[in-house]
ZAMARGU-4260 file (C-alpha; in steps of 0.2 Angstrom, whole numbers, plus 5000, padded with zeros to 4 digits):
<rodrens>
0) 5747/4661/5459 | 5753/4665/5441 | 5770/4669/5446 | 5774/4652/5451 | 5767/4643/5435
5) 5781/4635/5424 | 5779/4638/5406 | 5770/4621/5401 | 5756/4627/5415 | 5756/4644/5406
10) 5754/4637/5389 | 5740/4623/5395 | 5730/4637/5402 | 5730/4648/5388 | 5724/4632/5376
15) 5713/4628/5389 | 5706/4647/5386 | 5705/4645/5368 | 5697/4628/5371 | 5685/4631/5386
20) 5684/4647/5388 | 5695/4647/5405 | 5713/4647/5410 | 5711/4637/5424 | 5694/4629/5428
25) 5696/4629/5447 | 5701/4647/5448 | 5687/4663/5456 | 5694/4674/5442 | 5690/4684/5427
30) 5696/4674/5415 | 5702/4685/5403 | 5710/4695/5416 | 5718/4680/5421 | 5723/4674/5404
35) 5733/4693/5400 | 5741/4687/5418 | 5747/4669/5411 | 5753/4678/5394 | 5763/4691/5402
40) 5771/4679/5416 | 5774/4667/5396 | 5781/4682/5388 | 5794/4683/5404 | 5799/4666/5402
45) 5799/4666/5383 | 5795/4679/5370 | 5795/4666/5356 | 5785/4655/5363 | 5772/4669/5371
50) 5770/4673/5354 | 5768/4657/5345 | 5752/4658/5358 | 5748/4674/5353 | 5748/4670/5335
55) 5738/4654/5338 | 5725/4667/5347 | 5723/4675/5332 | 5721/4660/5323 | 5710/4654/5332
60) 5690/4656/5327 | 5682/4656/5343 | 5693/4667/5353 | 5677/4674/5367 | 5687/4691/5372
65) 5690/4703/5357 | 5701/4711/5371 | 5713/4698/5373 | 5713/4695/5354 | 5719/4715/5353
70) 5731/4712/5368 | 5738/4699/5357 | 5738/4706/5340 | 5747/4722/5348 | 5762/4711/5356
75) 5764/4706/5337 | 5763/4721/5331 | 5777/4728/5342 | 5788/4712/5338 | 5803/4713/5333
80) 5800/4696/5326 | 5781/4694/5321 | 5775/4710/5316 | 5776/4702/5298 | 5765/4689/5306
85) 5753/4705/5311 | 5752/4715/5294 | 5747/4700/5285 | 5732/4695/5299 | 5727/4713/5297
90) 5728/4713/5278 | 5720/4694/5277 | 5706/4693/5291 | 5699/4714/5289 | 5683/4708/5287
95) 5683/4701/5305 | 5693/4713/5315 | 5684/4718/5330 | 5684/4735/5336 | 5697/4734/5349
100) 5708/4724/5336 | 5704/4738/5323 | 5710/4751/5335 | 5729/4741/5340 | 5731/4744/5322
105) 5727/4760/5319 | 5735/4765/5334 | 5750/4756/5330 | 5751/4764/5313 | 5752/4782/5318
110) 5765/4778/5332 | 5773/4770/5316 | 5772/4786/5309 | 5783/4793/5318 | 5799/4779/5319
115) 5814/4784/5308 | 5812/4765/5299 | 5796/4758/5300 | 5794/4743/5293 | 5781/4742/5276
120) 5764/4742/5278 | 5758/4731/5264 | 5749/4738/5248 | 5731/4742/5252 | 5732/4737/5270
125) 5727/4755/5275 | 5711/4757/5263 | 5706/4739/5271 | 5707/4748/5290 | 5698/4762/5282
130) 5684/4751/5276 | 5682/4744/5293 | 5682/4758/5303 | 5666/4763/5291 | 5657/4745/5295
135) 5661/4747/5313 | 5662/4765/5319 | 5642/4765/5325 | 5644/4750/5334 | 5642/4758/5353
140) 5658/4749/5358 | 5670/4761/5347 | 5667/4776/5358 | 5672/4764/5372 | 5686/4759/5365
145) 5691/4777/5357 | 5690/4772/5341 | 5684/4788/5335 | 5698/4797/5341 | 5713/4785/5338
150) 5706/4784/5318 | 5705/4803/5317 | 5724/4802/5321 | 5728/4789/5309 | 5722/4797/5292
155) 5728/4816/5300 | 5745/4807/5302 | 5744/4799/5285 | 5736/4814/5278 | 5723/4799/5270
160) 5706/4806/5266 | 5691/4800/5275
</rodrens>
């Protein structure tokens, strides 16, 4: 059980996922279900260190769920202490973003639009997420993952052209 895991467990299971693809090798359950599991019960225990582990996720090169990288790139992105961290992943790694990762991010941006002090999007950040949602937006996983709807959104809150 999760709930009973000290924060050294939590953190060996989340390297362990990063490593081996598993939080906990003996376990019957979906890993990455289990993995969002250890990260919430980390960030209970410790939002630094929860995420010091998301920020190595996104890091990390061979991450296997593009969910759990999105799961993490959102908590940083609503940090009060490593959405800097976030902006710059999203301005340096575009290119790679997956599709759930690309819709965090827009999604997260036109919440922002509506915040009385949002903190600054880098220069050319925006044109970047625009490029990628062209790359990816006839992958069959962005109407899974609403991407569609949540970049509509984005440039009408921004009042960017397409």
């Amino acid at each position: 059980m999760i709930s009973n895991k000290d924060k050294e467990a939590l953190i060996k299971g989340i390297n362990s996922y990063l490593i081996n693809g598993c939080a906990d090798i003996e376990s019957f359950e979906d890993p990455v279900s289990e993995l969002v599991d250890y990260l919430n019960a980390l960030f209970s225990i410790d939002i630094g260190l929860a995420e010091d582990m998301c920020k190595k996720t996104l890091k990390a090169k061979h991450v296997d769920s593009s969910f759990f990288k999105a799961l993490c790139l959102n908590d940083l992105l609503l940090s009060e202490n490593e959405w800097s961290f976030a902006f710059n992943y999203l301005l340096n790694e575009t290119e790679s973003v997956s599709i759930p990762e690309l819709e965090k991010a827009l999604f997260y941006f036109y919440c922002a639009k509506n915040e009385t002090d949002p903190y600054p999007a880098p220069e050319g950040l925006f044109k970047k997420l625009m490029k990628r949602y062209e790359e990816l937006k006839d992958d069959p996983d962005a109407k899974f993952y609403h991407l569609h709807e949540t970049y509509n959104d984005f440039v009408k809150a921004y009042s960017l052209s397409h």
